[in-house]
N, C-alpha and C positions, 0 to 999 in steps of 0.2 A: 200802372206800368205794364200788366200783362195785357190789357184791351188793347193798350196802344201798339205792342208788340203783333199782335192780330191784325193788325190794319196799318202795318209797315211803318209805327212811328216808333222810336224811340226815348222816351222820356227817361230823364233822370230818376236815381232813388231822390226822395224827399228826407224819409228820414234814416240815416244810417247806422243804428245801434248808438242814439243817444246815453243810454247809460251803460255806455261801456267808456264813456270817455272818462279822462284824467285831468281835466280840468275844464273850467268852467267856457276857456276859450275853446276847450276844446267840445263841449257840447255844443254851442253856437256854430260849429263847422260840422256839426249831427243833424243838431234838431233842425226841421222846415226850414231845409237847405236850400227851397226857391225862395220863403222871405227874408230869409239872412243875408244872401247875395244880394236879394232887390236893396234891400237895403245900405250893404254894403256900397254898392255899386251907384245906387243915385239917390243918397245921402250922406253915408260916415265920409267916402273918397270927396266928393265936392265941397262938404265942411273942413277940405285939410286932411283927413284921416290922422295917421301917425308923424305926420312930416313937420311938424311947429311945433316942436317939447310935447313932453311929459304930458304937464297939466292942458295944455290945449287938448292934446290927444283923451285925456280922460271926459272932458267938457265935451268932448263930439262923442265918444260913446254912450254918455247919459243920454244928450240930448237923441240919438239915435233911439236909444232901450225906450225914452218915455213916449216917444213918437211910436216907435213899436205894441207901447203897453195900449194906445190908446187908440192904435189899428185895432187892437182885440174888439175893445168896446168902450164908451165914452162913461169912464165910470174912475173915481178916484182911486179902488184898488186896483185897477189895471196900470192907472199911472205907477203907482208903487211898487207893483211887480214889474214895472220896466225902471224905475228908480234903484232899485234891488239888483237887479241883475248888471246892471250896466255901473252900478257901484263897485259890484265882483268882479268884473269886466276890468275896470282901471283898478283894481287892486290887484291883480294878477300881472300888470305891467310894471310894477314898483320888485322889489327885491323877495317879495311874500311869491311871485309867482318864478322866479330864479327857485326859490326853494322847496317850492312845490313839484317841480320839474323833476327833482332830484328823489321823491317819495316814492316807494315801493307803490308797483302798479295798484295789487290790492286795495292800499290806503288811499291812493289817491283817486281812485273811484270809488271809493265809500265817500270823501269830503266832498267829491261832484253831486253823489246821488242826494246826500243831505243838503247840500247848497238848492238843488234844480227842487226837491219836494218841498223844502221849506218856502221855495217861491207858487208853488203851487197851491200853497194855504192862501197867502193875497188873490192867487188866479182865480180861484175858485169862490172862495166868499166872496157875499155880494154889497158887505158894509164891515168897516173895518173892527166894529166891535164882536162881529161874527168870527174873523180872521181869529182876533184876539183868543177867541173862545175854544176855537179849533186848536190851537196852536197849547195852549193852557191844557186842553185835556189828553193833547196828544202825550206830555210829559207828565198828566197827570195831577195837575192843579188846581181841572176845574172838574172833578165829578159828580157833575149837578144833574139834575133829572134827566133832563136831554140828552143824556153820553147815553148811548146805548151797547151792550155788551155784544162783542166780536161775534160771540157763537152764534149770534141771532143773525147775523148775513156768514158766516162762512160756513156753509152747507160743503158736503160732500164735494159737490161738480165745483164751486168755486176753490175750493182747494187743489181741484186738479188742475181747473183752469191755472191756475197762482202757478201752481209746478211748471207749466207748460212755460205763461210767459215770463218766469226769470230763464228758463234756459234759453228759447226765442230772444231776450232782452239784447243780447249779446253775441258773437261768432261764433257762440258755440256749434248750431250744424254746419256752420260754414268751412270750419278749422275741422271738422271731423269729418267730410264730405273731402279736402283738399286732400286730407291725411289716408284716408283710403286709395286713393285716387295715384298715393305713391306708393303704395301693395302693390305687389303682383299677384290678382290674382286674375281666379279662370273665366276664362271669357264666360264661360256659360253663368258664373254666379253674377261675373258685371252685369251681364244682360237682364238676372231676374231680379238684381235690387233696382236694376233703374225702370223694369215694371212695375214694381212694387212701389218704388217713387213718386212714379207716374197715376199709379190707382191711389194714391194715399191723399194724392194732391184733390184729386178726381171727387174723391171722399169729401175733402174738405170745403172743397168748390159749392158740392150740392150740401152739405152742413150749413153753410152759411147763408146761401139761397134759401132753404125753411126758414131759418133763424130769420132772417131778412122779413119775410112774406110774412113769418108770426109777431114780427114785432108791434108795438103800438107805436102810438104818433111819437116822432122823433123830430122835434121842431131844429132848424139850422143852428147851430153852434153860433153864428155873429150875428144872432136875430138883433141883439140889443145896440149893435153900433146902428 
């Protein structure tokens, strides 16, 4: 989005604080907001979309999610976590998602966040007994040799990291950024926080540049379809 600002295009956000949503529909209107549209747009609407009942309308959002699972990559868990999610999808359109509606914001993005990771155990494993396995020791079922203990990857910087992105996850600077913004204050302090903003950015520009240049081989996300 900011290269293309540089060279006079404007792109859309892609993804807009997926886990701040309140429901599962309402993640899908978050997450990789250009394949949800594509989708939406030339396949759920020409299947019917919502327009032929209930159950028609559920039958086109699976068959959409598992077409989706299977843009990921040609793999039976990807089918699954679009079986899954497009299962949550039509059950949120029955009276379960009238009452969801109705849930304190809080609670109703803690049942998004556990819905959207739980599908993330199918995304990520690469056979479904692995899924299985993940899923088992995340509750603590299976602590078999292979579980390896947290302290061994959450070092120092990854803890800060962690800090960083649940506040990032959500509007938080946004909502705090908006909320200054209706202060009055003195021009001279506007002036040096929005330098300060501007080096900070600056900072992080060339942080991620090293990071970038040191990293090792990083093979394409959808090698496998």
């Amino acid at each position: 989005v900011g290269l293309g600002h540089l060279f006079g295009f404007h792109f859309p956000e892609n993804f807009r604080w997926p886990y701040a949503a309140t429901s599962v529909r309402d993640f899908w209107r978050r997450w990789h907001i250009s394949l949800s549209t594509w989708f939406r747009d030339y396949l759920y609407i020409p299947l019917g979309g919502s327009r032929d009942g209930d159950w028609r309308t559920a039958g086109n959002l699976v068959t959409v999610f598992v077409l989706c699972g299977l843009w990921h990559g040609a793999s039976w868990t990807f089918v699954a976590w679009g079986l899954y999610h497009g299962a949550f999808l039509a059950l949120e359109r029955t009276r379960w998602g009238d009452w969801l509606d109705g849930w304190p914001r809080p609670l109703a993005r803690g049942w998004t966040v556990l819905v959207a990771m739980g599908g993330w155990i199918l995304f990520r494993a690469n056979t479904f007994d692995q899924a299985i396995g993940f899923a088992a020791a995340l509750i603590g079922l299976h602590p078999g040799e292979d579980v390896l203990p947290a302290g061994q990857f959450l070092g120092r910087d990854v803890q800060a990291a962690l800090v960083v992105a649940v506040l990032c996850a959500g509007p938080t600077l946004d909502l705090a950024v908006a909320r200054l913004r209706q202060l009055n204050v003195p021009r001279p302090v506007a002036v040096a926080a929005q330098i300060g903003w501007l080096l900070g950015l600056g900072l992080v520009l060339i942080a991620s540049a090293v990071l970038l240049a040191a990293s090792t081989h990083n093979p394409f996300i959808y090698f496998r379809f």
